[in-house]
N, C-alpha and C positions, 0 to 999 in steps of 0.2 A: 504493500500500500504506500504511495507518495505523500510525502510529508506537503502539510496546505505551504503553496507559493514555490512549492520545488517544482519541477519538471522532468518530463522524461524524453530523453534527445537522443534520438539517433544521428550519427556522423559516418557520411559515405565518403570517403576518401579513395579518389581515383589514382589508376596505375602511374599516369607524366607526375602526380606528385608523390607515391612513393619511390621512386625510379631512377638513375640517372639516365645520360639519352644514350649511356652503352647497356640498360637495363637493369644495370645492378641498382640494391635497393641505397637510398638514398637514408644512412641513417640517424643525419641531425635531422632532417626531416620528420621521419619517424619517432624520432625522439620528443620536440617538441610539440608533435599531435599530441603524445600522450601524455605528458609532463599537464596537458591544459586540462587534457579529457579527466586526467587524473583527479587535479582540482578540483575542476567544476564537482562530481563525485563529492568528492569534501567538503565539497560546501551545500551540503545534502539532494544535488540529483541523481537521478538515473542515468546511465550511461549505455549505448548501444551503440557498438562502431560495426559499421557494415566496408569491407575492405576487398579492393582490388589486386591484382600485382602478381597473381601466382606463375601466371603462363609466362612473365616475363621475366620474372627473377628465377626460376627453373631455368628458362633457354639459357642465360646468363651463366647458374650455375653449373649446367652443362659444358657449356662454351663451345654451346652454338652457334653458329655467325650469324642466323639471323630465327623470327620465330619461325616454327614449322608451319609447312603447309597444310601436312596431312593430318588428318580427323586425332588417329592413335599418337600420335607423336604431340599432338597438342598436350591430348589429355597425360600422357606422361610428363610432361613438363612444367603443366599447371600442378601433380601428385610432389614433382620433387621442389616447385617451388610455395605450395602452402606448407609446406613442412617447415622452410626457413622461415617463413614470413611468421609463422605463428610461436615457433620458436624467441624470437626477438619479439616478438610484443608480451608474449610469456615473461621475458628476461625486462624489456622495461617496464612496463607495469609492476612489476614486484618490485621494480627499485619504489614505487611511491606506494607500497603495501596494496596493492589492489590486484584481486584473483582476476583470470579471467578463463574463459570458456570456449571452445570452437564449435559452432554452429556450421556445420553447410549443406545447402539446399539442395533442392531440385524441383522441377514444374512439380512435378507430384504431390510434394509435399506442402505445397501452399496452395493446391487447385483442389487436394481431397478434403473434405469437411473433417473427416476424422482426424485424421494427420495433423489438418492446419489447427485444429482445437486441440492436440497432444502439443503443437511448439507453441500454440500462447500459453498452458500451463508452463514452460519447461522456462520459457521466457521470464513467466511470472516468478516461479522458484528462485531462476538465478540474479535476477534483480532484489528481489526478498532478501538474498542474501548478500547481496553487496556484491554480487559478481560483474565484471562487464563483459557482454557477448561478444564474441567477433565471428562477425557473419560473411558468409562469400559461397557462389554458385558452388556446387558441387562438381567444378570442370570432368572431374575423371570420368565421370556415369553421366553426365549433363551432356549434350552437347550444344544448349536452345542459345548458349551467348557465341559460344566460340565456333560454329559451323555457320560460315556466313549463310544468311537467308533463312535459318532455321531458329528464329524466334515464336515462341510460345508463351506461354506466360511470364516467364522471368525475360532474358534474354540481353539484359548488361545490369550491370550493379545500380545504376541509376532508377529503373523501374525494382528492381530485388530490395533495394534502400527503402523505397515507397510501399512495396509490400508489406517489408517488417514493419515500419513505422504504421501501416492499416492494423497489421496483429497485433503489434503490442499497446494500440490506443496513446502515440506517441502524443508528442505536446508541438516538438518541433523535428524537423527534418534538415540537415544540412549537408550540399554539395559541397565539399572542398574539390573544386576542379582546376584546371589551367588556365582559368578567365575570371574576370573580376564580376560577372553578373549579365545578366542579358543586357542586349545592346540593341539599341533601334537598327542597328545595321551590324555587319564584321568586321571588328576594330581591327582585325587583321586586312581588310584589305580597303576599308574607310577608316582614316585616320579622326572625322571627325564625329566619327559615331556615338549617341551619346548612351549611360549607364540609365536603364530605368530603374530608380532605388524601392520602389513600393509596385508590386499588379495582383489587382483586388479580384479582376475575373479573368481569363485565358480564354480570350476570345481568337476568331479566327484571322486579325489582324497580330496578336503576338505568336499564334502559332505559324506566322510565316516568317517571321522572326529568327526563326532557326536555321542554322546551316547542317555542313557533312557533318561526318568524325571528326575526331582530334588528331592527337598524334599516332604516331606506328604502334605505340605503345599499348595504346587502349581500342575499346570497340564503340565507346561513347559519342555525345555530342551534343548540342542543345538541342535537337528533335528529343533525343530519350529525357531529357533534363527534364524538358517541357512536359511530357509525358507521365513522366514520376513527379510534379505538380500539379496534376488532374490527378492524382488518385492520391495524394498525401491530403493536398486542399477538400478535396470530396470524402476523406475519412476524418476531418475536422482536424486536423492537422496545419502550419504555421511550416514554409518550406523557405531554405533561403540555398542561392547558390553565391560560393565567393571562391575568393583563391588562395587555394591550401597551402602556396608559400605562406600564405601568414596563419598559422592556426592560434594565433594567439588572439584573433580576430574574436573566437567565439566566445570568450567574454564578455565582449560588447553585445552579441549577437544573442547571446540567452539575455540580457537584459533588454533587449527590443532594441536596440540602438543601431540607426543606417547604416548595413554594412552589405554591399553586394545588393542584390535582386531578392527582397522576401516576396513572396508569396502569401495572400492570407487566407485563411480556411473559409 
C-alpha cells in the first residue's frame, strides 16, 4: 500500500542511454539512474524500472562486430546480455541498500487474464516489500520486439513500460530517451523546432508529430513513445519523456516541475 502523497513511478530507460555507441554499457550512466531511483525510494516511493540494452551489451560482450541479423543469434545475445545488465544493477543498487528483482515478459503474459492478474500480485508483493522491479521483454522466447515486423502486444520497451505502469496502477511513467521531449518538428533535422513542455490530449495533429527509430542501438522512436502515452494517459497514468543523460532530472519531474514533454492522464 502507498504511503498518502508518495507515488508509484515506473522508469523506462532506453538502450542509446545505457550504451556507449560501440554498445558496451555505459556505467556512470547506469550508475546515476540508480543512485536517483534509489533516493526517490527513500524518500518513501515506489520504484519500477522497466530497462532496455540486452541484445546490445550481449553482441558487445561477445564481440561481435555488429548486432545479429538472424532471429536465434538475436535471442542468444539478448540471454548473454540480460545477465550483465542485471548483474550491475544487482551490484549498484545494493550499494544504496535496495533489493531488486528480475521480471521478464512476454505477449502472453500480459494479454492472459490469469497470468497478467498472477504479475500484478507479484508486482504488488515486491513493492510491499521494498523491492525495485526491473522489467525487460523476455528476448530469448519473445520475439514481438526484436523480429522486425513482428509486433504484438508488447513489441519495444516503450509500449512494455506503459503496460507495466496499466498493471501496477502507476502514478507516473517516465521515458529517459535520446531526446529532450516531443518536438513540433525533428530537432535533428529543424534546428528551430520547438519543445512542447505540457499535451493534455494526443490528438491526430501530435501523432504526426512522430518520426522513425532512433539509433542502431534500439528498436524505439517517438511513434512507440506516443503510443505508450495512449495507454499510460488512458490507464490514469501522468507520462513524461526527457533525456536520460540527465537522470537527475526526475527529481524535478516526481515533483511536477517542467521537464521534457508530460503527458496528463
Amino acid at each position: 500500500m502507498k504511503e498518502q502523497g508518495k507515488q508509484r513511478i515506473v522508469v523506462k530507460v532506453g538502450t542509446s542511454t545505457l550504451t556507449h555507441e560501440n554498445g558496451d554499457l555505459d556505467l556512470r550512466s547506469m550508475e546515476r539512474l540508480v543512485r536517483a531511483m534509489a533516493d526517490l525510494k527513500g524518500e518513501g516511493n515506489e520504484m519500477i524500472l522497466v530497462s532496455s540494452g540486452a541484445i546490445a551489451v550481449g553482441t558487445a560482450k561477445l564481440g561481435l562486430a555488429e548486432r545479429p541479423k538472424e532471429l536465434r543469434f538475436k535471442q542468444a545475445a539478448a540471454a548473454v546480455g540480460q545477465c550483465s545488465m542485471m548483474h550491475i544493477y544487482d551490484k549498484l543498487f545494493a550499494e544504496y541498500n535496495c533489493n531488486t528483482a528480475q521480471i521478464l515478459l512476454t505477449d502472453g503474459d500480459v494479454a492472459d487474464e490469469e497470468r497478467a492478474a498472477h504479475l500484478r500480485a507479484t508486482f504488488s508483493a515486491l513493492l510491499e516489500m521494498g523491492v525495485i522491479p526491473v522489467v525487460n521483454e523476455n528476448d530469448s522466447v519473445s520475439s514481438a520486439e526484436i523480429e522486425t515486423g513482428a509486433h504484438k502486444v508488447l513489441g519495444d520497451n516503450d509500449t512494455l513500460s506503459a503496460i507495466v505502469a496499466k498493471l501496477c496502477e502507476a502514478d507516473l511513467l517516465v521515458l529517459l530517451s535520446d531526446i529532450d521531449g516531443l518536438f513540433d518538428a525533428d530537432p535533428h533535422t529543424h534546428p528551430d523546432a520547438k519543445l512542447l513542455p505540457v499535451v493534455k490530449e494526443i490528438t491526430d495533429d501530435i501523432l504526426a508529430m512522430a518520426g522513425g527509430a532512433g539509433t542502431w542501438r534500439g528498436t524505439g522512436g517517438m511513434a512507440t513513445k506516443l503510443s505508450a502515452a495512449q495507454i499510460a494517459t488512458g490507464a490514469g497514468c501522468d507520462m513524461v519523456i526527457t533525456n536520460g543523460k540527465r537522470p537527475q532530472d526526475l527529481y524535478d519531474i516526481v515533483e511536477g516541475k517542467p521537464v521534457g514533454t508530460r503527458f496528463i492522464a
